[in-house]
N, C-alpha and C positions, 0 to 999 in steps of 0.2 A: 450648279456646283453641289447642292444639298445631297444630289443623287448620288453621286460616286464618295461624296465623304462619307454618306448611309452603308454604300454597299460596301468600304474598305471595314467601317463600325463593324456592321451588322456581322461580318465575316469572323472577325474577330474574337465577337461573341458567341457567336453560335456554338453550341452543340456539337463535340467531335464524334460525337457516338455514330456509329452507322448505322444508316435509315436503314427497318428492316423493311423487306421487301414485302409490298400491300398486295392482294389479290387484286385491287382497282390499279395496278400499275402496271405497267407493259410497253412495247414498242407498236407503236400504229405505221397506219401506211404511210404516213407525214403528207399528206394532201393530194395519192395521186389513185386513192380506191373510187372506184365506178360507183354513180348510184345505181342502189339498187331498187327491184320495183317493188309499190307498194305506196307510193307517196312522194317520189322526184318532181319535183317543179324546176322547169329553167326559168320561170320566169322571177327574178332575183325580188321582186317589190313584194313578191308573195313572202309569208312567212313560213316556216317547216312544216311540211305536211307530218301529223303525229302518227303517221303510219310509215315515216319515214325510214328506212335501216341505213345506219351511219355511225362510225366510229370515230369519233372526236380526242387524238391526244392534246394534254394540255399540262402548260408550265406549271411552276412551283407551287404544285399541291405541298398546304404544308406539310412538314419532317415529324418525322415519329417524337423527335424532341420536342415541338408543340403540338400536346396532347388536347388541348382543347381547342385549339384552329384544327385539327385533324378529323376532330368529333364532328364538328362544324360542318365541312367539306363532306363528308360521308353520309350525313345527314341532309343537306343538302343537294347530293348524286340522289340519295332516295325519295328526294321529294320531288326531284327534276323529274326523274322515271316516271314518275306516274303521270305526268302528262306527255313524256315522248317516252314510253315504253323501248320502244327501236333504238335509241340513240345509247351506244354504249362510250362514258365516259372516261378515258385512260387519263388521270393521276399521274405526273410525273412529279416527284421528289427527288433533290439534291441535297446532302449533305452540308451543311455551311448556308452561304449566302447564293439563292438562287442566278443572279444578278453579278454576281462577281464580274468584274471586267474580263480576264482575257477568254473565260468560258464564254461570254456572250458573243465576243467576236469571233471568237473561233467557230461556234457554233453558225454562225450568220454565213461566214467565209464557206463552211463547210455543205451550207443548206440544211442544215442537221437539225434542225430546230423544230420543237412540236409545232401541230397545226396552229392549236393556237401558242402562242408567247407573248410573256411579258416585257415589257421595254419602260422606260424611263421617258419622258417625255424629251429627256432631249439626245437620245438615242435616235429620233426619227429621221435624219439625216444617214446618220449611220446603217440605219434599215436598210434606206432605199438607194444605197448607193452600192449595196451588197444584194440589190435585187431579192429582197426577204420577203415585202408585203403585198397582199392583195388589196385593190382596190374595193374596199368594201361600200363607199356610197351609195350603189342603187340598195342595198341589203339592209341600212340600217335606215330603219321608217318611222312614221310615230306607231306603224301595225306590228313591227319589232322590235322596238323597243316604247313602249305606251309613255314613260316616260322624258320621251327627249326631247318635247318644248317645256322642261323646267330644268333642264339642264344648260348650263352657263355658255352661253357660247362662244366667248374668249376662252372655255376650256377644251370644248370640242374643236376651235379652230386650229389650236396646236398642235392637233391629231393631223391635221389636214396640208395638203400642199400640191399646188398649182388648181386648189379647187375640189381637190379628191381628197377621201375619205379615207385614213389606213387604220385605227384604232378609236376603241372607245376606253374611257378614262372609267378607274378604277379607284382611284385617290388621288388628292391634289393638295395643296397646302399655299398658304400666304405670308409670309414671314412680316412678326413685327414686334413689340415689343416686350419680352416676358420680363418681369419683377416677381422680386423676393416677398410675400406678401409681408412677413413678418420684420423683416428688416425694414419695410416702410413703415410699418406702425411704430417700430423700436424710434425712427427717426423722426417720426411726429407727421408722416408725410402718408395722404389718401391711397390706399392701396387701390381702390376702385375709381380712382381718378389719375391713372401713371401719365407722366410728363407729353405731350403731344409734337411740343417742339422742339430741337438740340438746345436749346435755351434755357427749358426748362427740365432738361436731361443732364444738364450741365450742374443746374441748380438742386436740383433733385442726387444728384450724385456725391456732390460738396455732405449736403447734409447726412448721406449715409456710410462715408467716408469719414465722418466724424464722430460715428461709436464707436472708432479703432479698435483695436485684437485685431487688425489685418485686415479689417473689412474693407472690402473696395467698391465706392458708388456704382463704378460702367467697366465693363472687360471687352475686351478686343481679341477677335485674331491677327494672324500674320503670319503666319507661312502655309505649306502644304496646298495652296489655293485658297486657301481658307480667306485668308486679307482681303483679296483681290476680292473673290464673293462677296464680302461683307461692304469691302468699297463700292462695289456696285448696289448692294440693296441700298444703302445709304442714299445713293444719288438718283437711285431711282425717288426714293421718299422724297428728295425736294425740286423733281421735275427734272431733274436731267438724265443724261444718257454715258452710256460709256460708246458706243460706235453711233453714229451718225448716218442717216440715210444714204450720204455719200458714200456711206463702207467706208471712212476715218476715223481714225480715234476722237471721241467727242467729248474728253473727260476734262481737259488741260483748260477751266474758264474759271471764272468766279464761282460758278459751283460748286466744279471739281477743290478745288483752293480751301473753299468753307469747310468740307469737308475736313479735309486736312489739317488745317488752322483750329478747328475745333477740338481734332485730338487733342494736338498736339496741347493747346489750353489743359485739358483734361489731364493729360500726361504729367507734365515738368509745371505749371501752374500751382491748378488744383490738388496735384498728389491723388488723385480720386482714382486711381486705375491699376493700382498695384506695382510692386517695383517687377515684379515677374512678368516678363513680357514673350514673344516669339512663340504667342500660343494658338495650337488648333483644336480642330473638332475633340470635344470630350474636353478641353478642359476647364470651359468654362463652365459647362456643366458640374462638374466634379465641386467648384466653387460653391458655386448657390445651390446644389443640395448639401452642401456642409455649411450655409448661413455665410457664405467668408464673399458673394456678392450680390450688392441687387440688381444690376438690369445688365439684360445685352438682348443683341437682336434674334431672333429664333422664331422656327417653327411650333407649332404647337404640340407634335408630337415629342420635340424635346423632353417636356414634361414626362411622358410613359418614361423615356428613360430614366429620367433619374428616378424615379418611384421604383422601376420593377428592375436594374440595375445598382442603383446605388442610395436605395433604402430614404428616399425621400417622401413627402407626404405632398398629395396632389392640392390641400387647402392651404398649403404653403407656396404657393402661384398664382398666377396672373398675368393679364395679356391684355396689350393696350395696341393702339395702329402702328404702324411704323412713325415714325416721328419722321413731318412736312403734309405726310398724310397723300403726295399727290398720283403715287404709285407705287407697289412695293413686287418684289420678286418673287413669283409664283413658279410653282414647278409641279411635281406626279410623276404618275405612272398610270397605265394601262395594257389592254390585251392589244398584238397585232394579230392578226391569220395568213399563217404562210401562203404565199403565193402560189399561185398553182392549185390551189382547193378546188375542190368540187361544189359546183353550185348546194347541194344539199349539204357537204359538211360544211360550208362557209354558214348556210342559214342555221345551222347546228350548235354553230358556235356562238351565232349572235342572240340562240334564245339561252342559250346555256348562259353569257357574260349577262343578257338582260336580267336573267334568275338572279344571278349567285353576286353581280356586281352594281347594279340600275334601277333596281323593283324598292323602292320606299316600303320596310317592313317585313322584307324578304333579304337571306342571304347575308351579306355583311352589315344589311341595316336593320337586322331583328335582334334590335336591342334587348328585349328580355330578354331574350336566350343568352346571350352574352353579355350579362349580366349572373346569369345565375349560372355560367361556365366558368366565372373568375376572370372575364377580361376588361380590359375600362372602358367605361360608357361618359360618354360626357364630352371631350375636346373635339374644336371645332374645328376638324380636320377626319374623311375627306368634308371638303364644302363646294362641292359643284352643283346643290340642286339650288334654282330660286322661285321663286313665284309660289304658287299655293304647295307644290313640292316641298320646297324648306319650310312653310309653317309645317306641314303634317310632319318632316322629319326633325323638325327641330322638340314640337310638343313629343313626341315617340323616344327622342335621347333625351331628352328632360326627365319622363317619365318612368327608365330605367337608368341614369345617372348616378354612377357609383363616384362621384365626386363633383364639387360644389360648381354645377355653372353659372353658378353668378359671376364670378372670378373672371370669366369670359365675356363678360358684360362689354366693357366697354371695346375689345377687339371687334366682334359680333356687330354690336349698333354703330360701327364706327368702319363700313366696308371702304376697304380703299382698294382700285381699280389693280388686277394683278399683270404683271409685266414680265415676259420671256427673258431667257439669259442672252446673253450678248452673241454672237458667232463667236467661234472657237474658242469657249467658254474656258476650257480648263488653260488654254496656252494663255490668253488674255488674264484671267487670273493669276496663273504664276507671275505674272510680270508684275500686276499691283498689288503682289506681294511686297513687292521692294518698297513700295510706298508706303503702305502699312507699316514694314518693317522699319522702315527705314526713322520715321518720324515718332515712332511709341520706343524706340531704343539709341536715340543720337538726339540728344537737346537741342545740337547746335547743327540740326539738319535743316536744309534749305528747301521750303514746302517747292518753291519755283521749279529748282533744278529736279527733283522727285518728280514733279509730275512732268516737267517737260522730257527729260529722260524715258520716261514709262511711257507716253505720246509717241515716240520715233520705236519704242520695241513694240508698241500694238500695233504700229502702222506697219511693222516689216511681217509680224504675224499674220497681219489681214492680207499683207502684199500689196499693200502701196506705198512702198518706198523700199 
């Protein structure tokens, strides 16, 4: 859900100015140029021969509008070069939001997409039913990417399907629980200790609900998909599920109910959740960078926004597990490579995403530099390396940390296992909209009839009933 509420945001935002056009931008062959000689290997285990000649077009180079991700990328092409001199990299910038929904499908429908492209992790369906991606498996090694026994392999498995390989990840994220840091001190309550369980999210919410001016302990969504999302991260936190191995709706139990039941306490009980309700992405943001709440469930790059959006302070946050702790809602993005590539631009592409997206202290993870470009260092997001990988990357963003990671303390030491979204995420979330909706705006709503109602429209969704 995260991803398409991003890309409707991010669209939004963005920069109307037109991208002026880069000398590194152009139209490539889109996957169907001959190697040439000089360094062709069919044999895919191998890596790029650096005498290789190949022309590699690629997505969402950033927009003239971000000048220092632009720096970055250019900077980057010229550090690449020097070790594949031959490989000339095509830049493709889009005006707005790279990623905008119906440009991505159309482009997919049309074949029209650079060699390489970016997707959403849970675009991967939609790739390959549009016949977009190559099979990249035998291509990506530990000799092409040196990196890839410290990367997460519940993150790399998302990429993958029937056993094959289509992308490697880029950024990932785990949702759980951010708090206002100040509003818990105001309320007497550990900001480096936030609530672990709806229990104490309940009680943690009473008390900061009670410096009134408006303040609201816990904010909710509830419509635009938003509800349904947030009802599932929820149950993922206390071990349940929204579809069932069987392909059923698997939400309608005591689980699914606590949930509910717990709002609903929250709601018309506690008064702790504001009388303004029927809200989506942005707004609860908009709240707790104005102090007016302290918690709701979020990613961690939530934070950049309201700093470099809406004039908040990054030491004014905090991030705790998801509350139940047993699994929480993970999502991303990464590169795919059109299908039909040529053995050498496939390998092209994978030293290029190994540079610029995989290499610990190269490319998106050379912290200083980005640092002293003005962009934020510090939230721990993406988070897909582990093992001695994450210590080197973790002391590396400590070390050019332009905002306090301690704050992240207990998210960090507190890993809880990440969980895919449901099948047909967005249709299934419109419907526990109604739930959401239904129970944070009607007192005298009937938690039963909600969820057994929203059971029979997932089941006709999924097509079992």
């Amino acid at each position: 859900m995260r991803t398409n509420v991003r890309r409707n945001v991010a669209a939004a935002l963005a920069c109307t100015l037109a991208v002026t056009a880069l000398a590194a931008c152009g139209t490539s062959s889109s996957g169907d140029d001959k190697p040439q000689a000089g360094g062709s290997s069919a044999d895919a285990t191998t890596p790029l021969d650096p005498k290789a000649k190949v022309t590699v077009s690629i997505d969402c180079m950033p927009p003239a509008a971000k000048a220092a991700e632009l720096k970055e990328w250019k900077e980057d092409v010229a550090e690449f070069n020097k070790t594949y001199p031959n490989v000339t990299i095509e830049g493709r910038s889009t005006p707005g939001q790279c990623l905008e929904p119906p440009r991505f499908t159309a482009m997919l429908k049309a074949k029209s997409q650079p060699d390489v492209f970016y997707a959403y992790f849970t675009d991967l369906q939609q790739v390959l039913d549009n016949d977009g991606a190559q099979d990249i498996s035998a291509y990506v090694t530990p000799a092409s990417v040196p990196a890839l026994g410290d990367i997460d392999k519940s993150v790399m498995d998302v990429l993958r399907r029937d056993g094959k390989l289509y992308g490697v990840p880029t950024s990932n994220y785990r949702m759980g629980l951010l708090v206002n840091r100040g509003l818990f001190q105001r309320a007497g309550l550990d900001p480096d200790s936030p609530p672990r369980s709806w229990e104490e999210v309940r009680a943690a919410a009473r008390k900061i609900a009670a410096l009134g001016n408006g303040v609201a302990g816990f904010g909710e969504y509830s419509v635009e998909n938003t509800g349904g999302w947030h009802y599932t991260a929820a149950m993922y936190g206390l071990g349940g599920d929204i579809v069932g191995a069987d392909g059923k709706a698997a939400f309608n139990n005591p689980t699914g109910r606590q949930i509910v039941d717990n709002l609903r306490a929250m709601r018309w009980e506690d008064d702790t959740m504001g009388k303004t309700q029927l809200l989506k992405w942005g707004d609860l943001q908009k709240q707790m960078a104005s102090d007016k709440l302290g918690m709701f469930l979020a990613a961690p790059d939530d934070i950049t926004y309201m700093v470099q959006q809406l004039g908040a302070k990054y030491d004014n946050f905090g991030m705790g597990p998801i509350p139940g702790g047993a699994a929480t809602l993970a999502g991303g993005n990464g590169y795919m490579i059109k299908k039909g590539s040529s053995p050498d631009k496939v390998k092209a592409a994978i030293a290029w995403l190994n540079f610029k997206t995989l290499t610990i202290g190269k490319g998106q993870f050379q912290y200083d530099r980005s640092k002293a470009d003005g962009l934020p260092v510090g939230l721990p997001q993406p988070a897909f390396f582990t093992g001695a990988g994450k210590i080197k990357d973790d002391e590396l963003k400590a070390a050019s940390a332009t905002m306090p990671v301690a704050n992240f303390k207990p998210f960090l030491d507190n890993p809880v296992p990440g969980k895919a979204e449901p099948p047909k995420a967005q249709e299934v979330y419109k419907v526990l909209d109604k739930v959401m909706s239904g129970v944070l705006t009607n007192k005298d709503a009937d938690p039963a009839q909600l969820l057994g109602d929203a059971e029979k429209a997932v089941n006709q969704v999924l097509g079992n009933q």
